[in-house]
C-alpha positions as CSV (number, residue, x, y, z in Angstrom):
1,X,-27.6,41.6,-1.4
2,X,-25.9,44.0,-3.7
3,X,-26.8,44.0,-7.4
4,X,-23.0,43.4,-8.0
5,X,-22.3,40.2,-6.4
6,X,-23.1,36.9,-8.3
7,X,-24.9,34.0,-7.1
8,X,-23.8,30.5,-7.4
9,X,-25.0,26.9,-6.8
10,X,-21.5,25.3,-7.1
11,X,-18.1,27.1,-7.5
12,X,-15.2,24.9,-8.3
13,X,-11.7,26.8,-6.7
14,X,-8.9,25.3,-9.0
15,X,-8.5,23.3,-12.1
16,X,-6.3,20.1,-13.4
17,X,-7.8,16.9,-12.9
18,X,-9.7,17.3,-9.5
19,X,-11.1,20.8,-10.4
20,X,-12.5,19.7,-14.1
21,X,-13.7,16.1,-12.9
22,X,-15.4,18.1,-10.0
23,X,-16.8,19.9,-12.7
24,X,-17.9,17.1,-15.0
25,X,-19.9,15.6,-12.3
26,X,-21.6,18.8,-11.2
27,X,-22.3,19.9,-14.3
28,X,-24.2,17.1,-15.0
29,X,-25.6,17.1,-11.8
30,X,-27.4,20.4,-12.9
31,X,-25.7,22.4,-10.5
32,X,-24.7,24.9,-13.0
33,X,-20.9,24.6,-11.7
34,X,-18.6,28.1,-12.0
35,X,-15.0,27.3,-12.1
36,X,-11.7,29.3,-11.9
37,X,-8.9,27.7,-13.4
38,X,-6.5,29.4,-11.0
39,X,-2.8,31.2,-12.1
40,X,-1.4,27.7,-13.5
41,X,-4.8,26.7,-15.8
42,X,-4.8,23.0,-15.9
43,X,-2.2,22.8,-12.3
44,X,0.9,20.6,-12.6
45,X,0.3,18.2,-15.4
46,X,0.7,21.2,-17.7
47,X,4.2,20.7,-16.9
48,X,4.9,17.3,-17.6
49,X,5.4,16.3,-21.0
50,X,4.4,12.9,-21.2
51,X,1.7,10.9,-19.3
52,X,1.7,7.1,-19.3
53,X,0.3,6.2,-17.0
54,X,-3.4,7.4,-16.4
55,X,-6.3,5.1,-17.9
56,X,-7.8,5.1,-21.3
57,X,-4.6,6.5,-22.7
58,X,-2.6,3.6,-24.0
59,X,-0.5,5.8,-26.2
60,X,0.0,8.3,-23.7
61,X,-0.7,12.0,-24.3
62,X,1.1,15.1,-22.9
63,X,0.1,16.6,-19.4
64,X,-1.5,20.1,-21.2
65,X,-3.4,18.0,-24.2
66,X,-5.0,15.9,-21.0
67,X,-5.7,19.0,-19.7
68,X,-7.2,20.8,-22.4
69,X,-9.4,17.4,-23.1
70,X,-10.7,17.7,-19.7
71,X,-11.6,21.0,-19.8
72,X,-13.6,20.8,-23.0
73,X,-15.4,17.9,-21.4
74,X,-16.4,19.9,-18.8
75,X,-17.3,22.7,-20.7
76,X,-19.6,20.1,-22.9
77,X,-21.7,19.9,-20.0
78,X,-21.4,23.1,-19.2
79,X,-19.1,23.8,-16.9
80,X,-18.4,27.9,-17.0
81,X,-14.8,28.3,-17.1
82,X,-13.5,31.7,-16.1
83,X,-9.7,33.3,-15.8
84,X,-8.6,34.1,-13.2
85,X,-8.4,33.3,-9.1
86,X,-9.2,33.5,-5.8
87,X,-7.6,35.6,-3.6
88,X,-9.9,35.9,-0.9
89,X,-12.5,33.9,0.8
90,X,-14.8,34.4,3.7
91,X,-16.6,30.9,5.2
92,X,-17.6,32.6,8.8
93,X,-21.2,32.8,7.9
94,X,-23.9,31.0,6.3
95,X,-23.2,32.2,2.9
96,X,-19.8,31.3,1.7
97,X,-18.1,34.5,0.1
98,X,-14.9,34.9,-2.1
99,X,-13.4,37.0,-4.0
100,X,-12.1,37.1,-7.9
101,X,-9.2,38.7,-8.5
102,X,-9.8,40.9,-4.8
103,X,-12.6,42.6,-7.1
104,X,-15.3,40.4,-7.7
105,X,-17.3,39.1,-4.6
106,X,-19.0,35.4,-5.5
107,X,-21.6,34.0,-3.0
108,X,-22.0,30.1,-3.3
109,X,-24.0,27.8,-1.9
110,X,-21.1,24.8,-1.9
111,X,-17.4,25.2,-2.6
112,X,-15.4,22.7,-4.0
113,X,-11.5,23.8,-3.3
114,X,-9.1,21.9,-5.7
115,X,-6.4,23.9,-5.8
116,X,-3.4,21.1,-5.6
117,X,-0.3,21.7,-4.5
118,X,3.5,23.1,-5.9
119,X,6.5,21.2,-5.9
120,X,9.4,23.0,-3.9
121,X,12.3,23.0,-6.5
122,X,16.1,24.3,-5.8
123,X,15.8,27.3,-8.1
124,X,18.5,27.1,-10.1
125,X,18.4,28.5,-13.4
126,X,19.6,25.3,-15.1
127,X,17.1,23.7,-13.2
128,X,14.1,25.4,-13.9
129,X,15.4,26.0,-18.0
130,X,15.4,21.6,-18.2
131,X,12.2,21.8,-16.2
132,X,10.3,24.1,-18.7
133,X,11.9,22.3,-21.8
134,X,10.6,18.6,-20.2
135,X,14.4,17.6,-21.0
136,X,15.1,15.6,-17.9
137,X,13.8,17.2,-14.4
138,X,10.9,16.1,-12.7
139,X,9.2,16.5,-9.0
140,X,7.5,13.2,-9.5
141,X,9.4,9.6,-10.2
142,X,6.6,7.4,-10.5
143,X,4.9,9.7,-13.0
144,X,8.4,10.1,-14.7
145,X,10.8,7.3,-13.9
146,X,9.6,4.7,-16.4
147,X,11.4,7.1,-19.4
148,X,14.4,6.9,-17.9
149,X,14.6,2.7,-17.7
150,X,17.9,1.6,-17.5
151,X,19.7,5.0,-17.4
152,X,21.5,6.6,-14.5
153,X,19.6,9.7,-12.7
154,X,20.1,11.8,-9.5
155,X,17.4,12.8,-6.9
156,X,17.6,15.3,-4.6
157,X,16.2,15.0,-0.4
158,X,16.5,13.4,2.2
159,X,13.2,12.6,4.0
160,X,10.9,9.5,3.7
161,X,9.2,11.0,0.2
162,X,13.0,11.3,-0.8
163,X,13.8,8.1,0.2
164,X,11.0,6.3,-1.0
165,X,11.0,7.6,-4.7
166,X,14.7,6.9,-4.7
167,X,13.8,3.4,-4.2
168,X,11.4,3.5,-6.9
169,X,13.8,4.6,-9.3
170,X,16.1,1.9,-8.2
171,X,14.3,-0.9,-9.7
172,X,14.2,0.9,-13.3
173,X,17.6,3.0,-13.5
174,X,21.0,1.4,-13.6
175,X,22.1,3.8,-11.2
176,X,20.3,6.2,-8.5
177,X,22.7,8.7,-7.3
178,X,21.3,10.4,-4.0
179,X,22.2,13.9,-2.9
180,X,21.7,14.7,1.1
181,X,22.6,17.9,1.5
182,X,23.4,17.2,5.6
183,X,25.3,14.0,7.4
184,X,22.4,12.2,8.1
185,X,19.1,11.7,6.6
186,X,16.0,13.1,7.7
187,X,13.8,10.1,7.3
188,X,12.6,7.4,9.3
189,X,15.1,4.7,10.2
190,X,13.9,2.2,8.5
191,X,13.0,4.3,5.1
192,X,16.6,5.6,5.2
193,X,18.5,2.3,5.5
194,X,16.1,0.9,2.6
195,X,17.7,3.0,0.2
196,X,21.2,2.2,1.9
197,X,21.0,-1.1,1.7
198,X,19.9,-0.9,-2.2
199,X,22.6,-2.3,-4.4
200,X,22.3,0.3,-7.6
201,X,21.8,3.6,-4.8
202,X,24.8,5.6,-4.1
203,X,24.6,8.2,-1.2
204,X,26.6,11.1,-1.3
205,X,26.1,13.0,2.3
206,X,27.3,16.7,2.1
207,X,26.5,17.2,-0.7
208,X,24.6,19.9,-2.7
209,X,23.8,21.0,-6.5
210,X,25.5,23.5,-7.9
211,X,24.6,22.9,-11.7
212,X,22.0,21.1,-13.7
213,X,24.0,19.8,-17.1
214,X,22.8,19.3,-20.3
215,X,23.1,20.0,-24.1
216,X,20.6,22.6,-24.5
217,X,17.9,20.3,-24.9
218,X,17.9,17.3,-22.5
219,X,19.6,17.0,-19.2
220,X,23.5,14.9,-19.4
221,X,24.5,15.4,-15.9
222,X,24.9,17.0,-12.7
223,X,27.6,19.6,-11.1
224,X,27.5,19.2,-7.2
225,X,29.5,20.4,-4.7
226,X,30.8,19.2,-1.0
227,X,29.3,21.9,1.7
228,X,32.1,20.7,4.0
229,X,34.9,21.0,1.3
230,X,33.7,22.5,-1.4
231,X,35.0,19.9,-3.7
232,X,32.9,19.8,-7.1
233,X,32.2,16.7,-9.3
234,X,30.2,16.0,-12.1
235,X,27.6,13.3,-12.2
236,X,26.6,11.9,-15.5
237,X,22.9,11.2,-15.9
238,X,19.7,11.6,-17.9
239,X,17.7,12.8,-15.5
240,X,17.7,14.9,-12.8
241,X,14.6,14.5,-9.4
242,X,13.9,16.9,-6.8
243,X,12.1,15.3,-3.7
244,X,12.2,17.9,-1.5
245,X,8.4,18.5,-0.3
246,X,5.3,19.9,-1.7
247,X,4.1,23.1,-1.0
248,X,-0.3,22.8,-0.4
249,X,-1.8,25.8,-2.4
250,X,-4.3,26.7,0.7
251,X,-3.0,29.5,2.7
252,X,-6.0,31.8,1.7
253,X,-8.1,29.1,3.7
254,X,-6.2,29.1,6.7
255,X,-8.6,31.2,8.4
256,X,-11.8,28.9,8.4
257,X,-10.7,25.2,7.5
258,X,-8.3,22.8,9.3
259,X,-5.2,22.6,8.1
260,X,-2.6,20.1,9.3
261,X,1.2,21.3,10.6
262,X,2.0,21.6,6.5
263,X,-0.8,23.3,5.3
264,X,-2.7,20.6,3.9
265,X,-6.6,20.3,4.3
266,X,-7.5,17.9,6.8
267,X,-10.5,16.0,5.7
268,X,-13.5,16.4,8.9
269,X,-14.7,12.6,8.1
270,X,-12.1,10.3,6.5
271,X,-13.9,8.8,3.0
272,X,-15.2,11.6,2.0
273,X,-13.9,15.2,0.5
274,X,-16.3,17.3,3.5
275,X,-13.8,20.0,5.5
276,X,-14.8,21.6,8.4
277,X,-16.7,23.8,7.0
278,X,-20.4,22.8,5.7
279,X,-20.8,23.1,2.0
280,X,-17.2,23.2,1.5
281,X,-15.5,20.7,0.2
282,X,-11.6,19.4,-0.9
283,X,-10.2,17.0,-3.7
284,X,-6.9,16.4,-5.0
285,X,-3.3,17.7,-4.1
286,X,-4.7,20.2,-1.8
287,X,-5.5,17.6,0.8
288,X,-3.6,14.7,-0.6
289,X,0.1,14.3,0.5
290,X,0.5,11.0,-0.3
291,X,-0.3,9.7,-3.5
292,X,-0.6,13.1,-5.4
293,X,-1.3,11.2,-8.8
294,X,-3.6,12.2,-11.4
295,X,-5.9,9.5,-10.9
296,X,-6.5,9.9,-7.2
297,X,-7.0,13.6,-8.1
298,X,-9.5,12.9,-10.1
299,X,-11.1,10.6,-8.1
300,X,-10.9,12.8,-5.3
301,X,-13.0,15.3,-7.2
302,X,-15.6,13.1,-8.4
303,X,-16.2,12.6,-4.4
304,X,-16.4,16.4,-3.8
305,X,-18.8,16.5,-6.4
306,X,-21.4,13.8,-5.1
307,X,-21.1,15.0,-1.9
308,X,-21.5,18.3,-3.0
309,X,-24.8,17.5,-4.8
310,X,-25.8,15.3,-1.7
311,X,-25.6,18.7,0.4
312,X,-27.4,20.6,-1.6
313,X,-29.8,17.7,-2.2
314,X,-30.2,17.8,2.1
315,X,-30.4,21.3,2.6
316,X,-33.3,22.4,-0.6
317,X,-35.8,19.8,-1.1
318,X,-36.3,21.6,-4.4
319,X,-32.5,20.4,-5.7
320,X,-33.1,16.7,-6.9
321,X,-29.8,14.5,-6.8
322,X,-29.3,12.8,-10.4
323,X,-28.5,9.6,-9.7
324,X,-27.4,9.5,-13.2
325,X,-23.7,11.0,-11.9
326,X,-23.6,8.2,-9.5
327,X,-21.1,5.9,-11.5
């Protein structure tokens, strides 16, 4: 082995809550965990403003102070935390390679990949400025919807996730406004005539964005536009939803582990965070398309950490698993 490539008991691929809980429970599993927080340190809670909704917070506390909590209590056990990501990896052998950066070449005897998933978003420049500001768009109504209780919003999609978060929204706003950009929706029948046969839900089919409204500071409304007549109309609301899908950050695994028809990591045994792949192991968004909360995340990457530790535990007899991370 060349002098230049590090050695590694655990390396954890990806931060925000799976990565850092990952690395909380390895760390103190005395498996020395290395961890790369990836180019969005602390993943998508760093851009939500207000979280309500995860235990032991009963204030709440913004997305990137949770973040940087959960980093320094990984670090406490010590967890080493490096910039930077992963832009290559190699699981065809024994040894499981990647690479930092496409420079630096990292051999590891277990892998824990928790490198979530993006939102898809229209792309709009008034979109992504209310986005950045936290004044009123979000990818995510049950982590969002509660602060806009009794106020009129609009979400965007058409498929069940649309549909179903639409429906969410409809038992807390006054109003839902739904934009379908075709004639039809693309959701299950019985998802789609939920939200049509919600009182408070107006449809509008044809129908995209052209605008995201607001005062410079919080969203007020919404500028769409007809595709079939080109007809505009504004849409007064606070708050402004985009449920159009979730893009899995795992293409540079594509290679070696199963991936399933959207690119998300298909667990090998359902209940536990093992891949196809020995030693290498998934938590939170990256495999996880249907809850996708912070919680299960973290969950999710206590998991890959026990059974991280378990295969190390199975494979060196010299490893001891400390049953003190076991609760």
């Amino acid at each position: 082995m060349s002098d230049n490539i590090e050695k590694v008991k655990c390396l954890i691929i990806g931060s925000g809550p799976a990565g850092y809980t990952a690395a909380i429970y390895a760390a103190r599993a005395n498996m020395n965990p290395v961890l790369y927080q990836g180019n969005q340190p602390g993943g998508q809670l760093t851009t939500t403003n207000d979280v309500e909704n995860f235990p032991g917070y009963p204030e709440g506390i913004t997305g990137p102070e949770m973040m940087l909590q959960l980093q320094a209590q990984a670090e406490r056990f010590g967890t080493d935390i490096r910039n930077g990501w992963i832009t290559k990896v190699d699981f065809s052998g024994d040894v499981h390679k990647v690479w930092v950066n496409d420079e630096t070449e990292i051999h590891s005897d277990t892998i824990i990949i928790s490198t979530g998933a993006s939102a898809k978003y229209l792309g709009l420049e008034s979109e992504q400025k209310y986005l950045k500001l936290g004044g009123g768009v979000s990818a995510c109504a049950v982590c969002d919807g509660f602060f806009y209780r009794n106020q009129e919003v609009v979400i965007v999609g058409a498929g069940d996730s649309a549909c179903e978060e639409a429906h969410y929204l409809s038992k807390l706003c006054k109003k839902v406004t739904m934009l379908v950009r075709r004639d039809e929706f693309r959701a299950s029948k019985i998802m789609a005539e939920r939200v049509k046969n919600t009182e408070n839900i107006e449809i509008l089919y044809n129908t995209e964005t052209d605008e995201v409204l607001g005062d410079g500071q919080v969203v007020t409304g919404v500028r769409v536009f007809n595709n079939q007549t080109n007809e505009k109309q504004e849409i007064p609301a606070t708050g402004f939803f985009v449920a159009i899908g979730h893009k899995p950050n795992t293409d540079i695994f594509k290679d070696y582990l199963d991936l399933d028809e959207t690119g998300y990591i298909i667990n090998a045994k359902p209940g536990t965070s093992k891949t196809n792949i020995e030693g290498v192991f998934v938590s939170g968004d990256a495999a996880d398309h249907v809850y996708r909360q912070a919680i299960t995340a973290a969950g999710t990457g206590c998991m890959a950490a026990l059974d991280a530790e378990r295969y190390l535990a199975a494979k060196d007899a010299s490893f001891e698993v400390n049953t003190a991370t076991n609760y």
